[in-house]
N, C-alpha and C positions, 0 to 999 in steps of 0.2 A: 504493500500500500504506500508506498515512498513516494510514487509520482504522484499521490494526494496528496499525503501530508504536506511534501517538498512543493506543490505546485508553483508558491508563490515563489532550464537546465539549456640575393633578394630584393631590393629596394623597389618600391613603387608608386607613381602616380596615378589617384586616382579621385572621380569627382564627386564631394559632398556637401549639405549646408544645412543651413539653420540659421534664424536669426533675431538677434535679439529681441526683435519688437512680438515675437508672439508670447502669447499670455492673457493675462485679464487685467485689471486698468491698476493693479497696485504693482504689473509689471512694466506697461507700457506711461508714454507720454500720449498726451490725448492729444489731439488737436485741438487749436483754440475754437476752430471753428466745427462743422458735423461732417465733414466731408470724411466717404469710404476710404477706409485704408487699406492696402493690397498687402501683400508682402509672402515671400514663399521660396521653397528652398527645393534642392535635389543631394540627393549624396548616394554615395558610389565609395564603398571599401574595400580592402583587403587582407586574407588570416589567410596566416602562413605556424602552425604549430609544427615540432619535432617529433612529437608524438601525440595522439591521442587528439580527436576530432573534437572542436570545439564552436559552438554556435553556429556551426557548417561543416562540410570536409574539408578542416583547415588544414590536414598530416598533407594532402595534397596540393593547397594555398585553393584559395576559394575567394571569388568576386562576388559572393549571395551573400553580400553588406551594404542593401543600397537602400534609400527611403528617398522620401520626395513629398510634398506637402505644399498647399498654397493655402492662406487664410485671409479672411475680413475681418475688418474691425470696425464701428459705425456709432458714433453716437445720435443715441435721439433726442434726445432732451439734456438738460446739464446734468440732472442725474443718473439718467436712464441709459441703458450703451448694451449695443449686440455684437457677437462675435462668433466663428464658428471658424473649423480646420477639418479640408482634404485632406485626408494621408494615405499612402500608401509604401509598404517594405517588401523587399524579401532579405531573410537573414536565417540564410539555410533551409530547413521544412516550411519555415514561419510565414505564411505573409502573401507569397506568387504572386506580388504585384497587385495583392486586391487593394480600390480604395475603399476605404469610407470615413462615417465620420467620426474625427480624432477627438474634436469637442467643440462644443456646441453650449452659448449660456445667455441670458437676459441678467441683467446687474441695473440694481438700484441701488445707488449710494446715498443713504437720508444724512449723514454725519460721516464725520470722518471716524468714528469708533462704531459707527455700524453701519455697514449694508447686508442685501440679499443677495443671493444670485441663485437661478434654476437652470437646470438641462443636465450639458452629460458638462461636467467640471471636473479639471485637474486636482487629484490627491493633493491636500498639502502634508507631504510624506517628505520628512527630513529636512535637511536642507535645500534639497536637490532634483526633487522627486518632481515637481509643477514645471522646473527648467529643463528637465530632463531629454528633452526633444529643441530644444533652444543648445547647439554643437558650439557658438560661436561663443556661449557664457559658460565654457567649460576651459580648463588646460587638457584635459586629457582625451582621447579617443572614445575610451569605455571609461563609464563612472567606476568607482570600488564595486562590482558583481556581489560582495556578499549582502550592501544593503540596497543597491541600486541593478538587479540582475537584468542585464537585456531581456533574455528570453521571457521575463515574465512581464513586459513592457503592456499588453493588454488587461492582464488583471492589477495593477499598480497607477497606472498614470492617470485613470480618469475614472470619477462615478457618476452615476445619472440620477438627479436628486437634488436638494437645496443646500445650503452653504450660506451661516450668518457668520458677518467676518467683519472686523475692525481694528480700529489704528489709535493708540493715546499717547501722547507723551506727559511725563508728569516730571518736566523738568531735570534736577540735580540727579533722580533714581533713573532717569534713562526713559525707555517707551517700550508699549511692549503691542504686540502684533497678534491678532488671534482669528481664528479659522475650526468650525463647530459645522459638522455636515448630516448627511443623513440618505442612501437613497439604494441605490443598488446597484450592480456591475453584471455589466449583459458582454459576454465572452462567446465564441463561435467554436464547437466541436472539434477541436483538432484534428489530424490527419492519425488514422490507426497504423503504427510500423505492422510489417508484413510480420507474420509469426510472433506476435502476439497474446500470449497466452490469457490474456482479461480485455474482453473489449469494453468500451467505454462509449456507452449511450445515451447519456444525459451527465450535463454538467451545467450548471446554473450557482450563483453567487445572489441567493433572495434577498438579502441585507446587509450594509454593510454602517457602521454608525464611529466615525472618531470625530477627531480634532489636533492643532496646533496650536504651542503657546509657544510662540518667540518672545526674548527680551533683548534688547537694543540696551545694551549698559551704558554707566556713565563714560566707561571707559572706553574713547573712541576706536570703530574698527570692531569688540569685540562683542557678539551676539550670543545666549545661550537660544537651545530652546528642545521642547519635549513632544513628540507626536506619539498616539497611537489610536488604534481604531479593531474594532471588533467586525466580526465579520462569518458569515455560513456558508461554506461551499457544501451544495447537495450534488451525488453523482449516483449512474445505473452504471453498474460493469455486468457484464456479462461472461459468464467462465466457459472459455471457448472449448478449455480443454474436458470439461463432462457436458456431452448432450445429456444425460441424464438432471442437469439444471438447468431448465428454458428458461424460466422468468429471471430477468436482472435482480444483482443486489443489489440492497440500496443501501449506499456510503458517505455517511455524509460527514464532513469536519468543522466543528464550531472554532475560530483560529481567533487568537488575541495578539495584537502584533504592538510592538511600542520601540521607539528612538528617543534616547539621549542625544544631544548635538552640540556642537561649539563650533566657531567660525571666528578667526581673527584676520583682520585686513589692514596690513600698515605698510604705507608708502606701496613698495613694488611685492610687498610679500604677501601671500595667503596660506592659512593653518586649517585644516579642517579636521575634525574627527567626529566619531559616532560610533555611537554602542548600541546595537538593534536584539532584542530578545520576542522571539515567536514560540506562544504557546498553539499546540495544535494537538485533537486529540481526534479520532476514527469511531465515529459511531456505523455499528454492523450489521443488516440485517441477517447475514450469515458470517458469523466468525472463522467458520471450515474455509472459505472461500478469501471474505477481507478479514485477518486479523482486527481485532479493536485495540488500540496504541493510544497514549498518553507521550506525546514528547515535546521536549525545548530543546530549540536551535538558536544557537548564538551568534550574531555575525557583528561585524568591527571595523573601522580599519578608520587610517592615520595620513593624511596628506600635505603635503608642501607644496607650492609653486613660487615661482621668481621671473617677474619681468626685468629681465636683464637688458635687452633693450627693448624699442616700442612693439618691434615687430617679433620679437623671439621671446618664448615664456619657458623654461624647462620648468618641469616638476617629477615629483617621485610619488609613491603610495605604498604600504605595505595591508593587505585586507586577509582578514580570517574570514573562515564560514565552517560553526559543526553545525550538521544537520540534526544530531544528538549528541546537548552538549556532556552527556550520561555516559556516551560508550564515544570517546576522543581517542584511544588510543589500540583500536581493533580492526589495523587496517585503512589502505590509501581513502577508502569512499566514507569513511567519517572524520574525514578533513579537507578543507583546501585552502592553503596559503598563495597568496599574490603578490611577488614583492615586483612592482610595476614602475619604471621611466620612463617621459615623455619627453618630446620636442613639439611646442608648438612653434609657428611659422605663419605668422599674418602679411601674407603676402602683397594683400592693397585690403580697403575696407571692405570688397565682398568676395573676399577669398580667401580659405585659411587651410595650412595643408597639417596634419600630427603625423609624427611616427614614434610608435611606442612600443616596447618590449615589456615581457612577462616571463618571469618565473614563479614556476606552478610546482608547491608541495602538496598531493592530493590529489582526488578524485572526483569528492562530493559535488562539484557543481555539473558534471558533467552529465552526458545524457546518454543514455543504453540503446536508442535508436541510432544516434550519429557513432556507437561504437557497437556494431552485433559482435555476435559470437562468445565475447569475453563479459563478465559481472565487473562494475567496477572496481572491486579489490583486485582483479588480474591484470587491471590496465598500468601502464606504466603511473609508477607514483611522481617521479619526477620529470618535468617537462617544461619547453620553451615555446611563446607567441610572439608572435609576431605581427603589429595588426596598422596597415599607414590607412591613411585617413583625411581625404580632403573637402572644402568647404566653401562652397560656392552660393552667395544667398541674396537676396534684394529685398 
C-alpha cells in the first residue's frame, strides 16, 4: 500500500519558463488601471541519472521535462480581480501534453487583513508551494523533492474551494501573513504500469481543510512561518492477481500533513529551510489484500543561494525524505538523501538557463514503474543526476 500512503515518486541546452507575475494579487503588481494581463511560459528539460530512472528514463537522459502555460489576470472593480492558468506537462508517464486548468479564482479584497477568494486556488504549502510553477522565482531547477516532490505536482499545488486570507502589520513585532482554506482536490486516474498486481479504480481526494501563518519579523529579510492541512484520499484497487475477488477494495487514507519554515534574505544571500512531518494511516476494507498501516514520514532539507553577480546565482541544498520515519535504517527504499548544486544563468530578462547536479543516498522517492523488475531495496542505493534547465517567459 506505499503508492497510497507515499502518494503525496553531457551538457545541455534546452527550452523552459515561468514567470514571475503569475499568482494571485499578494503575488503580482496590479495595474493601476483594469486592463487584461497576459503572461505565459514554455519549458523544455533534461535528466541525465547514473543509475536508476528518475521522474523519466533519466539512466538513458530523457527530454519528458517540458511544461508550458499561458494565464490572465483582470481586475474588475478595485477590489474584485479574476484570474485563471492553461497548463500543460509531460514529465515522464505524467502529463502527455494534456492541458487544462492549473487554477482558476474570483478574489475580493475588503481590507488589507482580509479577503476571499473561490475556485480551484494554489496550496499555501510552505514557503514554496503557490510559486512553485513560477521557474524564474526559484535558484534551482527542482525544488528540495522531499517537501516540494514534482511528481506529486497535481495533488499539492492547487485546491478547488475558498481561501480567507490577510495581511497586518503591527509595527516594532513585525507582520504576519495568513491563508485559512477549505475545498477539495479533483486529480485524474493515473496510467496503470503493465503487470500490475492491484489495479486502481477510483481515487478521489473529498476534503481537504488547512492553512498558513507566516510572520515577517522585526528582523529584516527574516520570515518564520507554519502550514498544515488535513486531508482524505479514498481509492478502489482491484486485486488482479485473484479473480476469485471481483469487487474493489476500498482504501482509503485520512493524511495530516504540517511544515515548519524559515527564510532569510540579506543583501545577495538567501537561507531557507523546513521540516515537513506526514501522518498517514490505511483504512481497509480487506486487510488480506491492502494491509491497514499507521505511519510518519519525515522530510527536510537546508538551502543557500548567492547572487554573485546580477546574472549568475549559484546555490546548494542538502534534502532528506523517510517515508517511515520508524524503520530508517532497513535498507536503500526507507531513505533518500539529496545533496544538490546549482548554476543559475539569467541570460537577459526573459530567459534563464540552471544546471544542476545531484547526489542521491536512497531509494525512497523513486518509483517501481520507471524501474521494473527490481523492488526498491535492489536498486542501486547510490547515485548521480543530472538535470539542465532553461527559461524562457513573457
Amino acid at each position: 500500500m506505499r503508492i497510497v500512503s507515499c502518494t503525496f515518486s553531457s551538457l545541455v541546452l534546452v527550452l523552459v519558463a515561468a514567470t514571475e507575475t503569475l499568482g494571485y494579487a499578494d503575488d503580482i503588481d496590479l495595474p493601476a488601471d483594469d486592463s487584461l494581463q497576459i503572461h505565459g511560459f514554455v519549458s523544455q528539460g533534461f535528466l541525465k541519472s547514473s543509475d536508476n530512472n528518475f521522474l523519466a528514463n533519466s539512466k538513458d537522459g530523457s527530454f519528458e521535462f517540458w511544461e508550458a502555460g499561458i494565464n490572465f489576470t483582470k481586475p474588475l472593480t478595485e477590489r474584485l480581480r479574476t484570474g485563471f492558468q492553461l497548463f500543460s506537462r509531460d514529465l515522464g508517464p505524467v502529463g502527455d501534453y494534456k492541458a487544462k486548468i492549473d487554477w482558476a479564482y474570483l478574489d475580493y479584497q475588503w481590507k488589507d487583513w482580509l479577503g476571499l477568494r473561490a475556485g480551484r486556488i494554489k496550496l499555501p504549502w510552505g514557503l514554496y508551494n503557490d510559486s512553485s510553477d513560477i521557474d524564474s522565482a526559484h535558484p534551482t531547477a527542482l525544488l528540495p523533492q522531499s517537501v516540494y516532490p514534482t511528481t506529486n505536482r497535481d495533488f499539492l499545488l492547487a485546491q478547488t474551494g475558498v481561501e480567507l486570507y490577510g495581511y497586518r502589520s503591527f509595527e516594532e513585532l513585525g507582520a504576519l501573513e495568513y491563508r485559512a482554506y477549505a475545498g477539495t482536490i479533483y486529480i485524474d486516474l493515473p496510467a496503470q504500469p503493465a503487470g500490475n498486481p492491484i489495479g486502481l479504480v477510483k481515487l478521489t481526494i473529498p476534503y481537504v481543510v488547512g492553512g498558513r501563518l507566516m510572520w515577517e519579523t522585526p528582523h529584516d529579510g527574516l520570515r518564520l512561518g507554519f502550514s498544515a492541512q488535513k486531508l482524505r484520499l479514498e481509492t478502489s484497487l482491484l486485486d488482479l492477481r485473484n479473480p476469485m475477488i471481483p469487487n474493489p477494495v476500498t482504501a482509503n487514507v485520512p493524511a495530516t500533513l504540517a511544515v515548519a519554515s524559515l527564510e532569510y534574505v540579506k543583501d545577495d544571500v538567501l537561507f531557507a529551510a523546513e521540516y515537513s512531518r506526514w501522518y498517514t494511516s490505511v483504512e481497509s476494507s480487506d486487510p488480506t489484500v491492502v494491509p491497514e498501516t499507521s505511519t510518519r514520514n519525515d522530510r527536510a532539507y537546508a538551502l543557500v543561494a548567492y547572487h554573485a553577480r546580477p546574472w549568475l546565482q549559484p546555490s546548494a541544498y542538502y534534502s532528506v525524505y523517510y517515508p517511515d520515519f520508524h524503520k530508517r535504517e532497513h535498507g536503500p527504499s526507507v531513505k533518500q538523501h539529496d545533496t544538490a548544486a546549482a548554476m543559475r544563468f539569467d541570460l537577459n530578462r526573459y530567459w534563464i538557463l540552471k544546471l544542476e547536479g545531484h547526489y542521491m543516498r536512497g531509494t525512497a522517492a523513486l518509483s517501481t514503474s520507471l524501474n521494473p523488475g527490481r523492488t526498491l531495496d535492489h536498486l542501486p542505493d547510490h547515485w548521480l543526476l543530472f538535470v539542465a534547465k532553461t527559461t524562457v517567459y513573457f
